[in-house]
N, C-alpha and C positions, 0 to 999 in steps of 0.2 A: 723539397726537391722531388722531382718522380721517383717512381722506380725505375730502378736498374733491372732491365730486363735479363737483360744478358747475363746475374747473376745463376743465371739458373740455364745455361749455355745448350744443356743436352736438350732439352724443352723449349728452350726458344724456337717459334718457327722461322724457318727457311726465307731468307729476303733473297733474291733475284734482281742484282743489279746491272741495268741494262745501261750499255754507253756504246750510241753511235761514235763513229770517231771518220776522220781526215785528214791528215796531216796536222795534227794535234801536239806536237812532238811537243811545243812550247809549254802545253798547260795542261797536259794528262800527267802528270809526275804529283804536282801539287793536285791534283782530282785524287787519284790512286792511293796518294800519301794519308790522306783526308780518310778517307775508308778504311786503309789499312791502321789507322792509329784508332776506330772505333773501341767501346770498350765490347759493344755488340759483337758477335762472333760467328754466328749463325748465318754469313751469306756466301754468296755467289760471285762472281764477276763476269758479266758476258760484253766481251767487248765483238762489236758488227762493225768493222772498215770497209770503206768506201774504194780505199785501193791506194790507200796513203805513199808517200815517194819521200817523206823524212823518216826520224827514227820511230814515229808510232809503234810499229807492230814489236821493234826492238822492248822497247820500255814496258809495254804491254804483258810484254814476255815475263816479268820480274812479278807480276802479279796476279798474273790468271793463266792457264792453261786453254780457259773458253773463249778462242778467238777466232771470228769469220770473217770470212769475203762476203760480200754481200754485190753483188753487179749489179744493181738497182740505185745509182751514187745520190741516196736521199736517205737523210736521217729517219724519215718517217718511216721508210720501207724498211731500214736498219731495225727499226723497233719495234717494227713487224716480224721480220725475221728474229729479230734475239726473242721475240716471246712465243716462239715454238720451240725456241731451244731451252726455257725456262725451267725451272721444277718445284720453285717456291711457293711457298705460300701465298707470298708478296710477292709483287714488281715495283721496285723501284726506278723510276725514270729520272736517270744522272748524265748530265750532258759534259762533256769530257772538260768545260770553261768553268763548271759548278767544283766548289772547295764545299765541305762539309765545316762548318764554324764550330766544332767543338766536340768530344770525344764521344759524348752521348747523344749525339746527333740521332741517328738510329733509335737509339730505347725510346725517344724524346717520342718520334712519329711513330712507332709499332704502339706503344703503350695503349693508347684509347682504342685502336683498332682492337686488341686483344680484350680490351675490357667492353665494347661496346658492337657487338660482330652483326649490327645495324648499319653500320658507317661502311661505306664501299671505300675508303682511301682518306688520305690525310697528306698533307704540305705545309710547309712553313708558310706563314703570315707576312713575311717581309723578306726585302732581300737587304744582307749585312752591309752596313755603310765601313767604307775601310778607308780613311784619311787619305792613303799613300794609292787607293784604286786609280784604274783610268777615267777619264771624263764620263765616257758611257755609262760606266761602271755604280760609279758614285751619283750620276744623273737618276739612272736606275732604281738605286736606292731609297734617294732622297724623295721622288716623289712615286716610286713603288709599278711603272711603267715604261715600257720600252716604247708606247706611240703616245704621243701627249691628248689623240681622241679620246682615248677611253677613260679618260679624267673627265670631259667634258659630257660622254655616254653614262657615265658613273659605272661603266663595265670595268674597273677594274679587280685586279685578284689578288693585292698585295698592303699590306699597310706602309705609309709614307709620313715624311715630317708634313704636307698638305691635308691628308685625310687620316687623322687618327684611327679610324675604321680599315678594315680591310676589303671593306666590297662599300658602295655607295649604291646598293640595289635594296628594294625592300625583300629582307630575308630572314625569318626569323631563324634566331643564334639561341641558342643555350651556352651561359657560358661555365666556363669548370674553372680550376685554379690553373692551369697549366694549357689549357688548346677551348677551344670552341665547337661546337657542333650544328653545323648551317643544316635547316631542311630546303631542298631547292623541289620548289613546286612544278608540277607539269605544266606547258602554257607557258611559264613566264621566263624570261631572261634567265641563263646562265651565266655566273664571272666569269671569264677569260682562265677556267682553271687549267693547270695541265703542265707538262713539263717543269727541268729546276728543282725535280725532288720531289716531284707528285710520287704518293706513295697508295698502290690498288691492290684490291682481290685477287689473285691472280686467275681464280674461278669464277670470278665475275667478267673481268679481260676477255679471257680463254669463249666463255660461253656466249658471250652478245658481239663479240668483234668479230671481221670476218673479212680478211684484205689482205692486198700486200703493202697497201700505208697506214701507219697507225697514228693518225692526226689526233696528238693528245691532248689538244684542247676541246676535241670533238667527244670523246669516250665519254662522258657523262651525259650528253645527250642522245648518241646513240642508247646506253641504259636507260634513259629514262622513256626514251620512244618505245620501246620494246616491254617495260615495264609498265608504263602508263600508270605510276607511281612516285607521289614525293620518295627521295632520294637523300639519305645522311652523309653528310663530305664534315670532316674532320680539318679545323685549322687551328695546327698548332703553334702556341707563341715564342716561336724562335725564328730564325733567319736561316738562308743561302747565301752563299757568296758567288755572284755568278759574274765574271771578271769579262765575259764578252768579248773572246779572243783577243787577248791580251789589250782588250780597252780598245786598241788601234779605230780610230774611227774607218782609216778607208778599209780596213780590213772586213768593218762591221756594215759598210754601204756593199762591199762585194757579196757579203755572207746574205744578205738581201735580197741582192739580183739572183744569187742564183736559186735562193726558193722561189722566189715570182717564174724565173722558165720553168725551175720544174710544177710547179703549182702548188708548190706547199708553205707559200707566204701567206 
C-alpha cells in the first residue's frame, strides 16, 4: 500500500482545490462528498461560479467558505481566477462531474510529488469504469477518451480496456510500484494531459502561467517552452470518476457547443 500521507496532517502540504462550477446542483454533492470523506486533510476548496440559477452556490456553502463570481462564464477563466486565489502548495484541478474513487484518493497523487520534487504534477492513469455509469460515462472509461481521434493520433492520456498503456506516444516511463514517471521531451508530442484531477506545483502554475484562461491541457507546454527542458509528469495508477454531467448525452452535445463559442473546445 503507499503511504498515508495525511498521517502526518500538520506537515502535509497545503492542496488547493480548484472547481469551476454552473449550475452543478445535480453532481457537486457527490464531487464535495468525495473530498470531504478524504483521509488527506490538508486542503482547500475554492469553488469559481459562473452565475449558477440552481442550488450550487447553496450546496457549496456546506463545504467551503472560498467561493467566487467569476463574470468570465468559462471554466478556463474560472481556473484562472481560483489560482490567484490559491495558497497551496498544490493545485488541484477538480471539475465539479469528478467523484474521487476512494478515500486515499489524495495521498495516492501527493505521495511521488513529495518524494520526487522533479515531477511538476501527477493524475490518474484511467478513468473509473462504474457498471451503473451513463453511456458517456462508461464509453469514457472503457476506451480512456472523450474524442475517438486521439486513439487513432495515439494522443491519448488515459489507460483503457483498448490500450493497456496510458499514452500510445514514444515516451520514456520509469515505472515504480504505485504511479509512473513519463519524461516529455521538447519538440515532441504532448498527451492530452490536464484537467479530471491533474494535480501541479503551484509555483510552477503561478510562475509560467500568465492569463485570464487557464487551458490545462496547455500548462505543460507552456513549461516546457519557457523551460526549453525535458519535463517529469507523474501517472499514478488509480482512477477518476468523471460521470460527465450526469452522463445525459444532450447535455454533453450542449456542454460542447458552448466551449467551441467560447473557444475553449
Amino acid at each position: 500500500m503507499p503511504l498515508n500521507t495525511s498521517k502526518n496532517s500538520k506537515t502535509s502540504p497545503k492542496v488547493s482545490i480548484i472547481i469551476p462550477t454552473l449550475n452543478s446542483a445535480k453532481v457537486l454533492p457527490d464531487c464535495l462528498n468525495s473530498i470531504k470523506n478524504q483521509q488527506y486533510k490538508n486542503y482547500e476548496i475554492i469553488i469559481v461560479d459562473n452565475g449558477s440559477t440552481d442550488d450550487t452556490i447553496n450546496i457549496a456553502k456546506r463545504y467551503t467558505k472560498n467561493i467566487f463570481q467569476n463574470s468570465i462564464k468559462s471554466a478556463e477563466a474560472s481556473k484562472a481566477y481560483g489560482l490567484q486565489k490559491a495558497d497551496g502548495k498544490y493545485i488541484a484541478l477538480i471539475d465539479s462531474d469528478n467523484i474521487l474513487p476512494s478515500n486515499d484518493w489524495l495521498d495516492q497523487m501527493i505521495e511521488p510529488l513529495e518524494k520526487n520534487p522533479n515531477s511538476i504534477g501527477s493524475e490518474p492513469w484511467e478513468y473509473t469504469y462504474r457498471p451503473n455509469g451513463g453511456i458517456i460515462e462508461r464509453y469514457s472509461a472503457l476506451t480512456g477518451v472523450n474524442d475517438p481521434y486521439t486513439l487513432i493520433a495515439k494522443n491519448f492520456d488515459r489507460k483503457s480496456y483498448l490500450n493497456r498503456n496510458w499514452n500510445g506516444l514514444n515516451i520514456p516511463i520509469k515505472n515504480y510500484l504505485h504511479y509512473q514517471e513519463a519524461t516529455l521531451i521538447p519538440g515532441k508530442l504532448i498527451p492530452t494531459i490536464g484537467a479530471n484531477g491533474t494535480i501541479l506545483r503551484s509555483s510552477l502554475v503561478k510562475k509560467y502561467f500568465k492569463g485570464k484562461y487557464l487551458f490545462d491541457i496547455d500548462l505543460l507546454q507552456i513549461i516546457q517552452n519557457k523551460t526549453k527542458k525535458p519535463i517529469i509528469f507523474t501517472k499514478v495508477n488509480i482512477g477518476i470518476i468523471h460521470s460527465f454531467c450526469e452522463s445525459s448525452i444532450t447535455k454533453f452535445i450542449k456542454k460542447q457547443e458552448e466551449l467551441k463559442k467560447t473557444g475553449t473546445g
